[in-house]
VOTOR-909890 format. One record per residue (C-alpha): residue in one letter; x, y, z. Coordinates in steps of 0.1 Angstrom, whole numbers, padded with zeros to 4 digits. Each point is the difference from the previous one (the first is absolute). Layout:
["a" [X Y Z]]
...
//
This chain:
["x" [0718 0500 0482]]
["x" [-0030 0020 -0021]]
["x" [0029 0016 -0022]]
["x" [0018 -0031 -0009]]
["x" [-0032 -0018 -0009]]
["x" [-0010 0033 -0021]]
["x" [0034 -0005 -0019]]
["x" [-0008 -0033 -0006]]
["x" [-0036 0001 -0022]]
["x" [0016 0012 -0031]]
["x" [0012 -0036 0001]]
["x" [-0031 -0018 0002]]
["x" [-0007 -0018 -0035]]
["x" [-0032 0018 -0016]]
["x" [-0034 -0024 -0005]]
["x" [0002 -0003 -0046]]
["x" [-0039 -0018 0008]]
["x" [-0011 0032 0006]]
["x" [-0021 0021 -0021]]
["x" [-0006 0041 -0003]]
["x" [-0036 0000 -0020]]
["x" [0000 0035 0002]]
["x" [0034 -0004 -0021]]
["x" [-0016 -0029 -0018]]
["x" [-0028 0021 -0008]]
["x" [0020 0033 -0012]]
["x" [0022 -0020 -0026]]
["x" [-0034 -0021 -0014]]
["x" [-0010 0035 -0008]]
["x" [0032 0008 -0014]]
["x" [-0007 -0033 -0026]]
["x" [-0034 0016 -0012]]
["x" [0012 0000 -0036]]
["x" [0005 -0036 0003]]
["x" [-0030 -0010 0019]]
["x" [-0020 0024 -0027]]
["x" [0021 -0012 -0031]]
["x" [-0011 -0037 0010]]
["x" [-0038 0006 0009]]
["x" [-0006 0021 -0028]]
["x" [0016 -0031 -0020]]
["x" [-0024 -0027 0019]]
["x" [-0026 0028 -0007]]
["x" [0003 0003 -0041]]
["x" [0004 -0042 -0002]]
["x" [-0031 -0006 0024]]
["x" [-0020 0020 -0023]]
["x" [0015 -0014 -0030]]
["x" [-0006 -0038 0013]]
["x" [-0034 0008 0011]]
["x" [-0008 0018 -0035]]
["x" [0015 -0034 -0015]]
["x" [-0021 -0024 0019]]
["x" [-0030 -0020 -0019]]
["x" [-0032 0016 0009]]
["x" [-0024 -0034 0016]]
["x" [-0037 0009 -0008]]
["x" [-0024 -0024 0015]]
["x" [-0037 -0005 -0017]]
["x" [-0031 -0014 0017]]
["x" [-0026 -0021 -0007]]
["x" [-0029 -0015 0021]]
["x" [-0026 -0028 -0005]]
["x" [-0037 -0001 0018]]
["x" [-0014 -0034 0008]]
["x" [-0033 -0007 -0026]]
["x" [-0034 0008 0011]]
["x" [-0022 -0031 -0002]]
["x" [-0019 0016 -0033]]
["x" [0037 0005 -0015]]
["x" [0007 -0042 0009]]
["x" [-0037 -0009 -0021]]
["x" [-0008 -0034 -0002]]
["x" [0035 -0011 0016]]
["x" [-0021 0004 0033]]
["x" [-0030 -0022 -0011]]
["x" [0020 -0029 -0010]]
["x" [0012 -0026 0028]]
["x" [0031 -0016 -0021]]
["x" [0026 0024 0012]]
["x" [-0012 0022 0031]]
["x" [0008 0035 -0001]]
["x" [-0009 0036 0016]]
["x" [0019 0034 0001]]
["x" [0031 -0014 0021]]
["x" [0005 -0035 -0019]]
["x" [0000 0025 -0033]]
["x" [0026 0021 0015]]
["x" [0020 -0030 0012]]
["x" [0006 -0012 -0035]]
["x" [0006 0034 -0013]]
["x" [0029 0005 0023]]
["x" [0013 -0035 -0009]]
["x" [-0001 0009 -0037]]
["x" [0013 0030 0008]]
["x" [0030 -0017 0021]]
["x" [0001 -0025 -0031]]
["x" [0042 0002 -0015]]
["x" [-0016 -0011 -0032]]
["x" [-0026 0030 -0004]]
["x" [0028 0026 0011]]
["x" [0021 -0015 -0023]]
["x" [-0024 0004 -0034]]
["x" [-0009 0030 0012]]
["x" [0036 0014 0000]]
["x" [0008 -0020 -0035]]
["x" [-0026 0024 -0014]]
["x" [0010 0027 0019]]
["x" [0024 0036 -0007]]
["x" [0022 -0013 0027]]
["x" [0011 -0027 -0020]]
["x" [0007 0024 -0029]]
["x" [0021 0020 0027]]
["x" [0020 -0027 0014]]
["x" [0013 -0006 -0040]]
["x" [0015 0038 0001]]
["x" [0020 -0013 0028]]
["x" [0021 -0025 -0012]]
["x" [0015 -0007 0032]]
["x" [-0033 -0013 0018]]
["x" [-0015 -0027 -0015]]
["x" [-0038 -0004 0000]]
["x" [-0003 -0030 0029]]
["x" [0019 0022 0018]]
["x" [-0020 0035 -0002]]
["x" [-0033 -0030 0008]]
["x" [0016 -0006 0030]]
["x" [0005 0029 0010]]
["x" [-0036 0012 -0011]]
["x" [-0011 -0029 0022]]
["x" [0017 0014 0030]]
["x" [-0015 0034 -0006]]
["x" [-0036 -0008 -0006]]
["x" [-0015 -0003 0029]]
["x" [-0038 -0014 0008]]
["x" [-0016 0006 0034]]
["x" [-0036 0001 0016]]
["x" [-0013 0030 0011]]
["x" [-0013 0007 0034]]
["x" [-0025 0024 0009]]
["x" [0004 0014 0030]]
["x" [-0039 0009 0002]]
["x" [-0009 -0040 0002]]
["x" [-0011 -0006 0039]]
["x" [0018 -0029 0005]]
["x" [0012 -0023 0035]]
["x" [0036 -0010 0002]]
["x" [-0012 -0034 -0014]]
["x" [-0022 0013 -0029]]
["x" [0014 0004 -0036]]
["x" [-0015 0028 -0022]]
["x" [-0015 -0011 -0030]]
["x" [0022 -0004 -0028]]
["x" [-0010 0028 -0021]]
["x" [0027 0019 -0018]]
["x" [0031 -0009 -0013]]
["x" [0031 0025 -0009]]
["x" [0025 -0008 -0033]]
["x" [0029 0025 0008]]
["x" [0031 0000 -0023]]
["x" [0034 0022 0005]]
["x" [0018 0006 -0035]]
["x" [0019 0028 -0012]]
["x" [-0024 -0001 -0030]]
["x" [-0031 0010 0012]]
["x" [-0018 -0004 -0031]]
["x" [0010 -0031 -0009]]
["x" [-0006 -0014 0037]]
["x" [-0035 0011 0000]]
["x" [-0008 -0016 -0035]]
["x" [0015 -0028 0019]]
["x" [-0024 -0003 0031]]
["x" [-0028 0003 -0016]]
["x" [0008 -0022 -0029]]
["x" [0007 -0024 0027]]
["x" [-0037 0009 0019]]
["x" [-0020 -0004 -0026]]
["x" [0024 -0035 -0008]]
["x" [-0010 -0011 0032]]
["x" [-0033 0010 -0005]]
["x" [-0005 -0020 -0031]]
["x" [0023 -0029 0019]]
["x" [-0021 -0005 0030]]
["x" [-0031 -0004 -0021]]
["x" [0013 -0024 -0024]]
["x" [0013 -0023 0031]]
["x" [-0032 0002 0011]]
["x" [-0017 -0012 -0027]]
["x" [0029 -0025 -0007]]
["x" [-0009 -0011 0039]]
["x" [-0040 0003 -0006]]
["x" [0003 -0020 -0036]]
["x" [0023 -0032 0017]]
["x" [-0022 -0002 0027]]
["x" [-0026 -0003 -0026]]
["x" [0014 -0027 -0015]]
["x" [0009 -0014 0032]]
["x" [-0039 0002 0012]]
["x" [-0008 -0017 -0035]]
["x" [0028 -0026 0002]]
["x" [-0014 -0010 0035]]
["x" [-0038 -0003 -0010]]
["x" [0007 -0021 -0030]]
["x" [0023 -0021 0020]]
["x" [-0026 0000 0026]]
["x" [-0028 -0010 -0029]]
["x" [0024 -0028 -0013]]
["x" [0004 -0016 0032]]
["x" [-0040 0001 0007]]
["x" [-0007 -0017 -0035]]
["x" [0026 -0025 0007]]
["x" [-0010 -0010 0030]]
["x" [-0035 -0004 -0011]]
["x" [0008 -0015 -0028]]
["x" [0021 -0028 0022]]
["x" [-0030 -0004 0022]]
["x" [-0022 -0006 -0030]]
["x" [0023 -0028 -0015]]
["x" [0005 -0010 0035]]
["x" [-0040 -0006 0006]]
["x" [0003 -0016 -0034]]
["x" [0024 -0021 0012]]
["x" [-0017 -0009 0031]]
["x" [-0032 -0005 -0016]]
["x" [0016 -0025 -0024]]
["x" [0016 -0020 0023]]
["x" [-0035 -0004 0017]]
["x" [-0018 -0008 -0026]]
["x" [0027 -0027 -0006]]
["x" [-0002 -0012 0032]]
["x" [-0037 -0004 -0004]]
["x" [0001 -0014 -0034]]
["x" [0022 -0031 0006]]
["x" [-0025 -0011 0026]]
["x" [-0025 0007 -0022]]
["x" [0019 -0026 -0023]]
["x" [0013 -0020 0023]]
["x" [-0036 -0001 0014]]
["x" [-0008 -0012 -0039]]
["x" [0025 -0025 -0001]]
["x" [-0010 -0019 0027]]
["x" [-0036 0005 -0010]]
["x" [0010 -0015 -0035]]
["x" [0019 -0023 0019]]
["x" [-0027 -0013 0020]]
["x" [-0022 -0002 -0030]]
["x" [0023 -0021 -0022]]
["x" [0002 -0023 0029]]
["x" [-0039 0001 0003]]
["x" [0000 -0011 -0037]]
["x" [0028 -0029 -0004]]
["x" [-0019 -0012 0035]]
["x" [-0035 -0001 -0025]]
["x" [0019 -0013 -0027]]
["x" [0013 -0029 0022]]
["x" [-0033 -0006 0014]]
["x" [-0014 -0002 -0038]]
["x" [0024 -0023 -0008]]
["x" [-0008 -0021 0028]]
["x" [-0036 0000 -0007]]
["x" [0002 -0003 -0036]]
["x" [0023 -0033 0004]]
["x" [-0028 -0012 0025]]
["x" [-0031 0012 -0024]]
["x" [0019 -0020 -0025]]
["x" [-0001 -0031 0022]]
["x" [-0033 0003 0009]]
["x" [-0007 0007 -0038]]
["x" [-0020 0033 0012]]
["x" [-0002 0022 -0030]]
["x" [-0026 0024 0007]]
["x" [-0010 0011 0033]]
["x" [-0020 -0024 0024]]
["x" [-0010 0001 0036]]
["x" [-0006 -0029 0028]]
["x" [-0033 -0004 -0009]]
["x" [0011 -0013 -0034]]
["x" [0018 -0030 0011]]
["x" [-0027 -0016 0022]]
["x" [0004 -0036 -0006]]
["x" [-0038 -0003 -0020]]
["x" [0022 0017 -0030]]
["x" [0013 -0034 -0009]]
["x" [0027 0022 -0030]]
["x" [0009 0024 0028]]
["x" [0028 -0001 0024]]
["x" [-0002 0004 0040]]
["x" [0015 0004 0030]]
["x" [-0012 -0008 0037]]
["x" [-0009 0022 0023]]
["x" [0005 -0016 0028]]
["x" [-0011 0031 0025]]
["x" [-0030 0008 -0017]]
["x" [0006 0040 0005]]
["x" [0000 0025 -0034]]
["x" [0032 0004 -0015]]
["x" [0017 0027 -0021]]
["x" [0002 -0009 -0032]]
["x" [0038 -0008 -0009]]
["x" [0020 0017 -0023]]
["x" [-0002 -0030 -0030]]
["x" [-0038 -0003 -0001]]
["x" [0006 0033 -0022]]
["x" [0013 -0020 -0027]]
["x" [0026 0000 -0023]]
["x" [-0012 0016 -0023]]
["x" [-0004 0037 0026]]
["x" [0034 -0016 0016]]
["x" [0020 0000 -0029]]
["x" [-0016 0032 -0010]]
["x" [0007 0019 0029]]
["x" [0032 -0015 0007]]
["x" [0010 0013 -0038]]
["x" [-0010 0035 0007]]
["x" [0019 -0001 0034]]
["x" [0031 -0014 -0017]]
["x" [0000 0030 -0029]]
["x" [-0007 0031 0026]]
["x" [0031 0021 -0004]]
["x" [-0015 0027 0023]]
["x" [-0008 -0008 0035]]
["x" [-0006 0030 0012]]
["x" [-0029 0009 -0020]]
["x" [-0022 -0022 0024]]
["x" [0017 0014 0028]]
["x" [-0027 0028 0016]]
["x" [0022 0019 0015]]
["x" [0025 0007 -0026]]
["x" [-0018 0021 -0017]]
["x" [-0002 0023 0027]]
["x" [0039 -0002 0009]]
["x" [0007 0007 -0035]]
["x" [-0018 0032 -0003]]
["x" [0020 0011 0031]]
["x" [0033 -0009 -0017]]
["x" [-0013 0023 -0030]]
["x" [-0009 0033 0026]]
["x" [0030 -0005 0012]]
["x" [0021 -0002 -0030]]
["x" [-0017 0031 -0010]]
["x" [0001 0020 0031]]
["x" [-0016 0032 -0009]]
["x" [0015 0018 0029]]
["x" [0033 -0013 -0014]]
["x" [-0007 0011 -0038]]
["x" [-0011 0037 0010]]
["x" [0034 0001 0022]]
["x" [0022 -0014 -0033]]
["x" [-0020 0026 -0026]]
["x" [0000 0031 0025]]
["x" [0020 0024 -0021]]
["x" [0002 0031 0026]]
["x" [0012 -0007 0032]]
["x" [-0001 0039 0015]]
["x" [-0039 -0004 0006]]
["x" [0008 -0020 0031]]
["x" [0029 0029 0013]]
["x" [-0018 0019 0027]]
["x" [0017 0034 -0006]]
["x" [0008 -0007 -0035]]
["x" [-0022 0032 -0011]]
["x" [0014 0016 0023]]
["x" [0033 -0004 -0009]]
["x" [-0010 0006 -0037]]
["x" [-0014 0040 0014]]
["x" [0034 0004 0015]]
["x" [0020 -0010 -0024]]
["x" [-0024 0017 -0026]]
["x" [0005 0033 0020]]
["x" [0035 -0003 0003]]
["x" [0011 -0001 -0040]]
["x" [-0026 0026 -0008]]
["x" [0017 0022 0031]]
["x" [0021 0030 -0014]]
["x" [0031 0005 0013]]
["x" [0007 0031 -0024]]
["x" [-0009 0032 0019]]
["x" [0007 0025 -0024]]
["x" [-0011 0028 0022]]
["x" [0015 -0011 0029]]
["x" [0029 0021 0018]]
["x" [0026 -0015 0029]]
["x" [0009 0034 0009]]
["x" [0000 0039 -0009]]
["x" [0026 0022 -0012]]
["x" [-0008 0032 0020]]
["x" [0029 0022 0002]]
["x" [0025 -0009 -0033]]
["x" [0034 0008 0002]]
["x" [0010 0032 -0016]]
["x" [0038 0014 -0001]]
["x" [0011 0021 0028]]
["x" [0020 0032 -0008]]
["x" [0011 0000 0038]]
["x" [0031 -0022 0006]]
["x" [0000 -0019 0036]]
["x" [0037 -0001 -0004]]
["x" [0028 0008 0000]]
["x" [-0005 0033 0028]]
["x" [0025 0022 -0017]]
["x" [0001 0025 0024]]
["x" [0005 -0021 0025]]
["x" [0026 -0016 -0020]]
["x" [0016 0036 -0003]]
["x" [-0004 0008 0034]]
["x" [0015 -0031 0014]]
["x" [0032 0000 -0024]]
["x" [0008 0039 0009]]
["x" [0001 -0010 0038]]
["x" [0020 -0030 -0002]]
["x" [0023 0025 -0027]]
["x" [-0001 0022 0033]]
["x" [0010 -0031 0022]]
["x" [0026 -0009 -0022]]
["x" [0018 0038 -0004]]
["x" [0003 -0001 0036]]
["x" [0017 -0030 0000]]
["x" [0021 0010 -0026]]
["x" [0004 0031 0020]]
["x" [0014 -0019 0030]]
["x" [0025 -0022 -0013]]
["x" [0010 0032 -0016]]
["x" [0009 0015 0030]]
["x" [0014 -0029 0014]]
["x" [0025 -0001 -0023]]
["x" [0008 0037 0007]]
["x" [0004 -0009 0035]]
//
């Protein structure tokens, strides 16, 4: 039974899956010229595309924060506040600003360079100068600071990769000392409208004060007018009742005169007589009896026609009845004081209203203080340009040796493969 299955294992079907590395190995060796041929190739074209590549040069700049001598007088004044962060702040927005980076690049070599490449058109080599500016804050490590603390905004760095490194380092600190000259400008701009703004407010402020005192002055006016009114038409109508009451006094003597002058005239009593006068032993004179016996008053005709007539004339041709009226006199004066209020003519001729605004001098300072405030500061400096950019001979890329060293392995990698289907093939 062992011999027969012996005879039969020259019949079992041989595994292809299988591999032999050792023979695997021994006919890679045999392809060396191929595997050498091919990374020797990858070799020479690494180094020749590495040699070809652009060299990238990146330049730096960096900004300190102002000291408060370098701010000046943009400390002392209180339109706009500011300190060493605030400057900074505005620096970095400047800085940031599309419009600065983009006069600073229309004046710039880079533009001239982007015209010797007619294929890239100036927005384009902006954007792309956008992209590779880059502005950060620097943080010093040495600051003792809590996981919630910020260090102070102190330093600021402009960094710029271009394969023209002197043209990129014209071009940060062009654009520094742009945003330098930016950041102060805005700040005056700010400092000047709030100025104005300040100003604006105070005269508005001043116009409202004299208006309203002027509206209380022509308001006491008209208060004190319609008082006096009041007071003067019963003054008058106190006067026409008084005159009234006299012409009535008068037409009642008037009547009486007549009365007694119509009796005098009966009587035939010219001149004036009295009772004793017409006792009967007067045989020419008239009498009357007195039956009582008790003194009399003398009636009104015993005056006579003669004073009857008389007075009744003079009553009759009065045209003024007030002029025998006592008190008219008096009430008629009042009606003048009040027709010429003094109070009222000093309030109608008062030319300057702000004498009766409390703060109005006050006001008057501030607003005095604000248009002779100075919002120049010609000595003043947001920021300071302490390290300028200068052009790097040192390229940060491309790494041509690594370059070199990468395309000769995967040259390597590749003439193996080549090496294998090779021998595949054979096979």
């Amino acid at each position: 039974m062992d011999t027969n299955q012996q005879d039969l294992i020259h019949l079992r079907p041989q595994n292809s899956d299988e591999i032999d590395l050792g023979e695997l190995l021994r006919k890679l060796i045999g392809e060396w010229k191929l595997v050498t041929a091919v990374t020797l190739l990858g070799a020479v074209a690494s180094v020749v595309i590495a040699l070809q590549q652009t060299s990238i040069y990146r330049v730096e700049a960096i900004l300190a924060a102002p000291s408060i001598a370098e701010l000046g007088a943009m400390v002392d004044q209180t339109l706009v506040p500011i300190d060493s962060e605030k400057a900074m702040e505005k620096v970095v927005e400047s800085l940031f600003s599309i419009k600065n980076q983009r006069a600073v690049f229309d004046q710039s070599e880079l533009l001239r360079l982007s015209g010797l490449d007619s294929a890239v058109t100036p927005n384009e080599l902006f954007s792309t100068i956008t992209n590779d500016l880059s502005i950060t804050r620097i943080e010093r490590e040495f600051y003792n600071l809590s996981d919630n603390e910020r260090s102070p905004f102190k330093e600021v760095n402009i960094s710029f990769d271009s394969a023209n490194a002197a043209e990129a380092a014209e071009f940060v600190n062009t654009l520094a000392i742009k945003a330098l000259a930016s950041s102060l400008e805005t700040f005056k701009d700010d400092a000047a409208a709030r100025k104005a703004d300040q100003i604006s407010q105070i005269e508005t402020q001043l116009k409202g004060l004299q208006e309203a005192v002027k509206q209380g002055r022509l308001a006491e006016i008209t208060r004190l007018e319609e008082a006096n009114n009041l007071a003067s038409d019963a003054l008058r109508l106190q006067l026409n009742l008084l005159e009234q009451q006299a012409k009535t006094n008068r037409l009642m003597r008037i009547a009486q005169l007549e009365e007694a002058i119509k009796t005098a005239n009966g009587l035939k009593i010219i001149e004036p007589i009295s009772w004793e006068s017409l006792r009967p032993t007067n045989a020419n004179a008239q009498f009357l009896n007195n039956l009582s016996g008790a003194p009399e008053a003398q009636p009104l005709y015993f005056q006579g026609t003669r004073l009857l007539i008389g007075e009744r004339d003079m009553l009759a041709a009065r045209t003024d009845d007030l002029l025998y009226v006592a008190e008219s006199s008096a009430i008629e004066l009042k009606l003048t004081q009040l027709s010429a209020d003094p109070k009222i003519a000093a309030l109608k001729a008062r030319q300057n209203d702000t004498i009766y605004i409390p703060n109005y001098d006050e006001l008057i300072a501030q607003k005095s203080a604000l248009v002779n405030l100075l919002v120049d500061f010609p000595i003043a400096r947001m920021a300071s340009l302490i390290q300028p950019a200068v052009a790097s001979t040192i390229p940060i890329k491309p790494n041509r040796k690594l370059i070199a060293v990468a395309g000769t392995v995967l040259a390597g990698f590749l003439g193996l493969f080549f090496a294998l289907i090779r021998i595949a093939i054979k096979k």
